[in-house]
C-alpha positions as CSV (number, residue, x, y, z in Angstrom):
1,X,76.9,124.9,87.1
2,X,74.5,125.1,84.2
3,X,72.5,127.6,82.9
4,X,69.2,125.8,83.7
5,X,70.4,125.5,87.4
6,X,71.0,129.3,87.6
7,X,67.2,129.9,86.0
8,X,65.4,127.4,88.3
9,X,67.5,128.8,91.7
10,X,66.7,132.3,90.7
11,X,63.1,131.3,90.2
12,X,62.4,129.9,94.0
13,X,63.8,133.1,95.4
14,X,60.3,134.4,93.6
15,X,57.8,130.9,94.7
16,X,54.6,132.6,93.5
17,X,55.3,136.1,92.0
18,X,58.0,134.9,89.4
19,X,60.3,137.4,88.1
20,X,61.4,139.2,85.0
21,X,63.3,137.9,82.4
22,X,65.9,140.5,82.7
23,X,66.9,139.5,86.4
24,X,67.2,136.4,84.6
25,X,69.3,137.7,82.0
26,X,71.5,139.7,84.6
27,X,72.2,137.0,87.0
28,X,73.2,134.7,84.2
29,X,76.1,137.3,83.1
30,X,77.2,137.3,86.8
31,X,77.7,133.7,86.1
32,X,79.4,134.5,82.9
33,X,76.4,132.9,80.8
34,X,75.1,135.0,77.5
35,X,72.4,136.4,77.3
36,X,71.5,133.8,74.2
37,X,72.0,130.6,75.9
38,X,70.3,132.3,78.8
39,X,67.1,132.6,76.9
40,X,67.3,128.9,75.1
41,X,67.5,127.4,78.6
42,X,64.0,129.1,79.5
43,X,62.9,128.1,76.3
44,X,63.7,124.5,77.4
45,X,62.8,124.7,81.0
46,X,59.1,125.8,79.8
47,X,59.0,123.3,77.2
48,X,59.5,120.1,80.0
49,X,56.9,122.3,82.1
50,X,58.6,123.0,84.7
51,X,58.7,126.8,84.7
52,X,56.1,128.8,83.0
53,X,56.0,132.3,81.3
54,X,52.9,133.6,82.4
55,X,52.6,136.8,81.9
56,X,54.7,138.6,78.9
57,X,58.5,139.1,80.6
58,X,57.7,136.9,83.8
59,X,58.6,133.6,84.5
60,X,58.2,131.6,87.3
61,X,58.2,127.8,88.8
62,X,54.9,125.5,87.7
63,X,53.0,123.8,90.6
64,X,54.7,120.6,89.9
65,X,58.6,122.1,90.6
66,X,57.0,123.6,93.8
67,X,56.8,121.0,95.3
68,X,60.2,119.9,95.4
69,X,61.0,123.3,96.6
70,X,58.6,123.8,99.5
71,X,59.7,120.6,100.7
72,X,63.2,121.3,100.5
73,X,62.5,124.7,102.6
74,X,61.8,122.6,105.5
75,X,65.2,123.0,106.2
76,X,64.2,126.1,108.2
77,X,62.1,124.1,110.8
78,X,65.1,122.2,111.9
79,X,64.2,119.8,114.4
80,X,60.6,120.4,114.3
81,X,61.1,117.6,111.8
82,X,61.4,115.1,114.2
83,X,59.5,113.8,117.6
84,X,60.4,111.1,120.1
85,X,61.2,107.7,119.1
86,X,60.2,104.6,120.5
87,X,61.9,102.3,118.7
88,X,59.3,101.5,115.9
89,X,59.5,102.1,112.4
90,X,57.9,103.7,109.1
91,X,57.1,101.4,106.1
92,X,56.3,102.2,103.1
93,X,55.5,99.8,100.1
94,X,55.6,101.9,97.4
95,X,56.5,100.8,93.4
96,X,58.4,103.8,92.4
97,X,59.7,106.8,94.0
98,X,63.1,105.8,95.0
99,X,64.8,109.1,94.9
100,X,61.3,110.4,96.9
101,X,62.5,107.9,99.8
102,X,65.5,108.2,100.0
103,X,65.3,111.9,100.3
104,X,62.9,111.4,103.3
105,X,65.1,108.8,105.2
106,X,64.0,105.5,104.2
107,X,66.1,103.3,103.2
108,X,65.1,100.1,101.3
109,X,64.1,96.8,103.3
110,X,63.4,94.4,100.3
111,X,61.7,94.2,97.2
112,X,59.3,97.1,97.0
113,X,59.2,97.6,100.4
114,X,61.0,100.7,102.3
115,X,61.8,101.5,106.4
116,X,62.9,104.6,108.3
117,X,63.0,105.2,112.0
118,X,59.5,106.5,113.1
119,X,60.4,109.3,114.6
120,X,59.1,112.2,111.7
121,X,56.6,114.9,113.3
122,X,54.2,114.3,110.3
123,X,51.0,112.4,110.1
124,X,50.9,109.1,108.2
125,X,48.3,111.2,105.7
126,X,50.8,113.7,105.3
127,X,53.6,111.7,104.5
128,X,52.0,109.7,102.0
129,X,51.1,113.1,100.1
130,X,54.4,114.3,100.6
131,X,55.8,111.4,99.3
132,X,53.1,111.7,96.0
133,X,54.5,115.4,95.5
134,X,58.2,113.9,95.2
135,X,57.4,111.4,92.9
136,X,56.5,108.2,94.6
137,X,53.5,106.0,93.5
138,X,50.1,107.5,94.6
139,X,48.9,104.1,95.9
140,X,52.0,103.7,98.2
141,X,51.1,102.3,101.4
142,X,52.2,103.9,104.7
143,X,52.3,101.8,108.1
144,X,53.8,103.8,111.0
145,X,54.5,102.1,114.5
146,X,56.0,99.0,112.9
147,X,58.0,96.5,114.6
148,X,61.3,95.0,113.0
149,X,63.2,92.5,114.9
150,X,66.4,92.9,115.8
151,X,68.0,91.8,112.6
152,X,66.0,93.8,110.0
153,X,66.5,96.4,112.5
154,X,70.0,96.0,112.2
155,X,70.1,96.3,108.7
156,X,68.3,98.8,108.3
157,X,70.4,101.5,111.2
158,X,73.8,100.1,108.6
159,X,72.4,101.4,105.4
160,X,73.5,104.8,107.1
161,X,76.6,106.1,107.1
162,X,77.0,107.4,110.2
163,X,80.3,108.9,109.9
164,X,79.7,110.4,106.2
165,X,76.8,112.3,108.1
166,X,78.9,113.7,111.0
167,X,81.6,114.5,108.7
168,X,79.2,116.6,106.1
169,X,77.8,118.7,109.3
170,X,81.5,119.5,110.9
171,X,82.6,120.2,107.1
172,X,79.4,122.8,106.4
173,X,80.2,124.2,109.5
174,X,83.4,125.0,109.0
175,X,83.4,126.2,105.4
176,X,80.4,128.6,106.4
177,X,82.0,130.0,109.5
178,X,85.4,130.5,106.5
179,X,82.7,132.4,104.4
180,X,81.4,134.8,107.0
181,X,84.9,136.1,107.9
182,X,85.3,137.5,104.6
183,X,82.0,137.9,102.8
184,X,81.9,141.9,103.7
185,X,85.3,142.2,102.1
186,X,84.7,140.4,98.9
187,X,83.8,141.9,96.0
188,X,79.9,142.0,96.1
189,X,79.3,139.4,92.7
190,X,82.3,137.2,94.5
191,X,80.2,136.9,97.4
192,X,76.8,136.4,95.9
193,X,78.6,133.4,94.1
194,X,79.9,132.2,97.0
195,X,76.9,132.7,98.6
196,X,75.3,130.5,96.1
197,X,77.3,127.9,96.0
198,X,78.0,127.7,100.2
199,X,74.5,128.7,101.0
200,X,73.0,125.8,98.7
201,X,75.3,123.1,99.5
202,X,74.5,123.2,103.5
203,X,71.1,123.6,102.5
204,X,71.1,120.4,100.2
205,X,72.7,118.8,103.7
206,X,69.7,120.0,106.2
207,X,67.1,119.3,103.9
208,X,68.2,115.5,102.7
209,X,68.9,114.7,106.2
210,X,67.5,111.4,107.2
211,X,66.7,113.1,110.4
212,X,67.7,110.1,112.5
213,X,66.8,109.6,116.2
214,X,69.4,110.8,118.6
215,X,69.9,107.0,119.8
216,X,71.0,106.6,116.3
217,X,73.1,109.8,115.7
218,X,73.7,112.2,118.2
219,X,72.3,115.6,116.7
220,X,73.8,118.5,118.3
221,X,76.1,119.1,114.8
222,X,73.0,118.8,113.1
223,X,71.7,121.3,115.4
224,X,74.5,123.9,115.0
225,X,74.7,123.4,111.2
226,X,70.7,124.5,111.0
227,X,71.5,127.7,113.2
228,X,74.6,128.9,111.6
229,X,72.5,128.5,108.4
230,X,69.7,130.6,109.5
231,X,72.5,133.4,110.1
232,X,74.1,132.6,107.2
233,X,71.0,132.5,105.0
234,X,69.7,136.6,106.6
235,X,73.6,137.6,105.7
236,X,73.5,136.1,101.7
237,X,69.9,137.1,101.4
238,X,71.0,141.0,102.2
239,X,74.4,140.6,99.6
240,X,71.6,139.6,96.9
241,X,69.0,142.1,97.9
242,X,72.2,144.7,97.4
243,X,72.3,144.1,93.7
244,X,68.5,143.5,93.2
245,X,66.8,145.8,95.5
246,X,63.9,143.0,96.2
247,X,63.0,141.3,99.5
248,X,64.1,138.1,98.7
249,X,62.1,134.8,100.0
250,X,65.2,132.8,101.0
251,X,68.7,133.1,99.5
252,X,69.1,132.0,95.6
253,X,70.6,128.3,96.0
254,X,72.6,125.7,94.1
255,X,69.8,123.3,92.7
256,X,69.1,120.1,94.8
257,X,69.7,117.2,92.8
258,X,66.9,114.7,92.6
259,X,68.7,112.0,90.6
């Protein structure tokens, strides 16, 4: 855990109002962080642009970083996500952006040139602009309602690991259900720890899910993780509001790694 990490989860707790440097400050010395190397973190995290002190004390995530976060909050919609699938497929032609497709599902067919099962609820439009925000070329091409034959199609369903997937939910699962049992009797900076540690790992889970069709990967695990989440998220969001006294936007959260 670094102190950058610690600033930027802090920060999407607070999307648009920001927050003080001294909640800063304090939640860095529950992670055992001084208060010096606190402050030449921010000093760093403003200087790449993607946080921005703007008012005097305040701090808070630039449009750019908000991105990532809004679309990593679409954890919450669970299977909203998805829609029926008919056995056609997403392409996108795109000449950089790698990390912005894989984190959507697509996995790549060959040269520049990416596939996914169609089977996300958005538009082709807003795809392609979700895809922008996360770093992927601005002239990518989308084509939904593609045809592979059986081969490429093949290929494509055994670039996932099936059994990596079903192992993360069942593992989430259980090591949340562990937490809940004794988060009321742990010491309250224990449990916002292990909150934020817990809490951001099943989130990194639901929200890099390739969200594959149930013909590919049955989802009822997928389905209980999200749900035990949403509880999970309302119980760590109340530990934190404890020691801050704020209404919290969602629970602070280990940062998702984009590389």
């Amino acid at each position: 855990m670094k102190p950058t990490n610690i600033i930027l989860d802090l920060l999407r707790t607070y999307p648009s109002r920001g927050t003080t440097v001294q909640k800063i400050m304090k939640t860095g010395a529950m992670f055992e962080f001084s208060e010096n190397l606190m402050r030449v973190s921010l000093s760093r995290l403003v200087a790449r642009g993607t946080i921005e002190n703007f008012q005097r004390g305040l701090y808070r995530l630039t449009d750019s970083t908000d991105h990532l976060n809004d679309f990593i909050e679409e954890w919450r919609q669970g299977d909203r996500r998805r829609c029926q699938w008919h056995k056609d497929w997403i392409l996108v032609q795109s000449e950089q952006g790698s990390w912005a497709l894989n984190a959507t599902g697509f996995r790549p067919l060959e040269g520049n040139l990416w596939a996914r099962p169609d089977n996300l609820a958005r538009s082709p439009d807003a795809l392609q602009q979700l895809l922008t925000d996360l770093g992927a070329s601005p002239d990518s091409i989308v084509a939904t309602n593609a045809r592979l034959t059986r081969d490429k199609a093949d290929k494509m369903l055994n670039q996932y690991d099936l059994t990596k997937l079903s192992t993360s939910y069942l593992e989430t699962i259980q090591k949340l259900n562990d937490s809940l049992l004794r988060l009321d009797v742990m010491p309250v900076d224990a449990a916002q720890r292990e909150c934020f540690h817990l809490g951001g790992n099943a989130i990194q889970v639901l929200a890099l899910d390739p969200l594959l069709p149930d013909e590919v990967l049955p989802g009822n695990n997928r389905l209980k993780l999200w749900q035990l989440m949403l509880d999970y998220d309302r119980v760590g969001r109340e530990i934190w509001r404890g020691r801050t006294g704020d209404q919290l936007a969602t629970l602070p959260r280990a940062q998702v790694k984009t590389g």
